[in-house]
C-alpha positions in Angstrom: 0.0 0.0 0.0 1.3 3.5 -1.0 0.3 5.9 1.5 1.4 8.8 -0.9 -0.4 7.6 -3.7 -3.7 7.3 -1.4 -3.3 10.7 0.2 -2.4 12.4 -3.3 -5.5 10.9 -5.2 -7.2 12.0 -2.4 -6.2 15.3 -3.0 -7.4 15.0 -6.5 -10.7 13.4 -5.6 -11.4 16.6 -4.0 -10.0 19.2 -5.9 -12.3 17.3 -9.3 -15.4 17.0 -6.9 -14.9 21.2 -6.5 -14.9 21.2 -10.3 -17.5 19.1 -10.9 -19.9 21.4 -8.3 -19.2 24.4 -9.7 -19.5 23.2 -13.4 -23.5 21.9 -12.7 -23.8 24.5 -10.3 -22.9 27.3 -13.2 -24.9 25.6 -15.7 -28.7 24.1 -13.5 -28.7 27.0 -10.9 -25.8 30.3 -11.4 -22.1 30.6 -11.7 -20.6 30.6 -8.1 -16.4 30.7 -9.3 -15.8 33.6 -6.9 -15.8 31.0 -4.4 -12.8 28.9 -6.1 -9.6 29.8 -4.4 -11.1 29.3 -1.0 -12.7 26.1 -2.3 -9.5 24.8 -3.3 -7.8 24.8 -0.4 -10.6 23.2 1.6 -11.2 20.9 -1.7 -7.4 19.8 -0.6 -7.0 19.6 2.9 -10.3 17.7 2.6 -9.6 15.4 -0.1 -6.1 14.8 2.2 -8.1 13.6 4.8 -10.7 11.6 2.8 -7.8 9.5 1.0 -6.6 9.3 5.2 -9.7 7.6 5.6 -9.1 5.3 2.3 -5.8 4.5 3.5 -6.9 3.3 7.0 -9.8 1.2 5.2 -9.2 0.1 2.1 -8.1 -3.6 3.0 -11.6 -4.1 4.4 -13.5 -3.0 1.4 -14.1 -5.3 -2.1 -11.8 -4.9 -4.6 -12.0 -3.3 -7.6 -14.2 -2.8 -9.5 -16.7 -2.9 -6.5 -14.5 -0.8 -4.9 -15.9 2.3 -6.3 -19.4 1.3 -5.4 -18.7 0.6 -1.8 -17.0 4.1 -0.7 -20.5 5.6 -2.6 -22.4 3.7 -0.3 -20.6 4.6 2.8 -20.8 8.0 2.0 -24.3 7.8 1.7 -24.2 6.1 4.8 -22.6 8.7 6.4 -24.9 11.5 5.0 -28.1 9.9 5.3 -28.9 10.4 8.9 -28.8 14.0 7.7 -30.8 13.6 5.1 -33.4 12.3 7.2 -33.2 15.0 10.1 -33.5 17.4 7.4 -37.5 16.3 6.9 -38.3 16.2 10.5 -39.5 19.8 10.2 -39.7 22.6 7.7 -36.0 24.0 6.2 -35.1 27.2 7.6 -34.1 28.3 4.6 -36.4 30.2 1.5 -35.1 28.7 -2.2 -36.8 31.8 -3.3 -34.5 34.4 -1.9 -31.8 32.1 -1.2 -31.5 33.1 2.4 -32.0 32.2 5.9 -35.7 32.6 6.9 -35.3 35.6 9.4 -35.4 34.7 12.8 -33.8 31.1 11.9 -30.3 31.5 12.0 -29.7 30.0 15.4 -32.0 26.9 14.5 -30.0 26.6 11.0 -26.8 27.0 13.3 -27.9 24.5 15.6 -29.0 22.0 12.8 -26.1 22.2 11.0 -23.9 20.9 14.0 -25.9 18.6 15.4 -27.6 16.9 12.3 -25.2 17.2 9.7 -21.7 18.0 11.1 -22.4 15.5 14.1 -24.1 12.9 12.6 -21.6 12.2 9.8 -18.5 12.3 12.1 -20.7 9.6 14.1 -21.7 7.5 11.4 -18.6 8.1 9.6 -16.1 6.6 12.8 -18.3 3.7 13.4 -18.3 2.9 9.8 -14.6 3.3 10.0 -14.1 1.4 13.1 -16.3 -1.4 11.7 -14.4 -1.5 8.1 -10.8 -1.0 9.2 -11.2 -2.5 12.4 -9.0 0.6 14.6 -9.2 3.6 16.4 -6.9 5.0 13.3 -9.7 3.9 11.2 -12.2 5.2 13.2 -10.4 8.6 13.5 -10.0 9.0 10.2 -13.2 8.1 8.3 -15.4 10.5 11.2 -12.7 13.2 10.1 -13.8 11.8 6.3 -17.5 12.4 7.3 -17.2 15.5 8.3 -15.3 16.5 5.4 -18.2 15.5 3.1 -20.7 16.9 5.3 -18.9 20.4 4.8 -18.2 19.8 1.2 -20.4 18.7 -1.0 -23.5 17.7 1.7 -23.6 21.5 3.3 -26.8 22.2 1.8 -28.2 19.3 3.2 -30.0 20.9 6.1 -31.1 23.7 4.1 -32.8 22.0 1.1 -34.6 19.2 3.4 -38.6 19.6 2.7 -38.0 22.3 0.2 -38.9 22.2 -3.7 -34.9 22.5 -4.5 -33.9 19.6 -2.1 -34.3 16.7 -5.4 -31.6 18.8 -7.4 -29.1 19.0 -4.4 -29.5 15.8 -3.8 -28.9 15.0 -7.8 -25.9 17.1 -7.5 -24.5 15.8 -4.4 -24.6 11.9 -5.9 -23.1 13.5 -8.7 -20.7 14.8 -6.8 -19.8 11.5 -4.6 -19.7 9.1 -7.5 -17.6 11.1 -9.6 -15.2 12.2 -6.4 -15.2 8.2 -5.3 -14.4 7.2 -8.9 -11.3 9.2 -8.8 -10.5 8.4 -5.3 -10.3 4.8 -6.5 -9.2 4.4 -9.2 -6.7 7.5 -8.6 -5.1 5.8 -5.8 -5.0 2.4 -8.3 -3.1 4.2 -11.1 -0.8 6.3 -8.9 0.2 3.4 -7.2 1.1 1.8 -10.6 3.4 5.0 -11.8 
């Protein structure tokens, strides 16, 4: 196992996801590139910590070609308790305006924590800890969670119960496939060169 090669498609993984949001964001909702330079250095440090997580775990999931398909699913894993929080009550944000509802910023506050941030750094280290079988493991795939909770799930909170939640979730599984793809079969080819 190359831990460079893991950590540096990682890297990549995130730094492509950022490309891919941006591109469907500019073309299904509005161009957003201002926020590109800060997005690539948390696309980075969070695609560092996602190939972490690959690292610790990847002798515990199928190989490939499944492989691919597996770290999907556990990222859906890891986001879906979110997901579901998000329809327990209305979103406190309005699509129409594309702001927080006034008066809702402490509940949006709260919510992102607790049902997004939270849940996926939960999720994600016993997921970690089940697959990879250590407290490293563990560690790092809650660390791995929370990255994709910040990333490409931040609007999950938001959209829940709202007419724009289908397309987030579209672009998000967009997002997750394509980043996992490269994760994969990233960390396959580097290992190779």
């Amino acid at each position: 196992m190359d831990k460079n090669a893991m950590l540096a498609a990682g890297a990549i993984s995130g730094i492509i996801g950022l490309l891919v949001f941006l591109t469907i964001h500019h073309f299904w909702i509005r161009p957003i590139w201002f926020i590109f330079p800060p997005g690539l250095f948390i696309a980075v440090l969070g695609g560092l910590a996602v190939g972490w997580s690959y690292m610790e775990i990847s002798a515990g999931l199928p190989p490939r070609p499944w492989t691919t398909l597996a770290v999907v699913a556990l990222i859906g894993a890891i986001l879906t308790p979110a997901i579901l929080l998000a329809h327990t009550r209305p979103s406190p944000f309005d699509p129409i305006t594309g702001n927080i509802i006034p008066g809702k910023g402490r509940e949006t506050l709260v919510r992102i924590i607790f049902e997004l941030l939270l849940t996926a750094m939960i999720v994600g280290g016993l997921a970690g800890w089940w697959i990879g079988g250590s407290p490293k493991a563990a560690l790092a795939t809650a660390l791995a969670g929370l990255v994709f909770a910040i990333g490409p799930g931040h609007n999950i909170p938001l959209l829940g119960n709202t007419p724009s939640e289908a397309k987030g979730l579209i672009i998000l599984l967009v997002i997750v496939m394509i980043s996992a793809l490269t994760l994969v079969e990233g960390s396959a080819l580097l290992m190779r060169v």
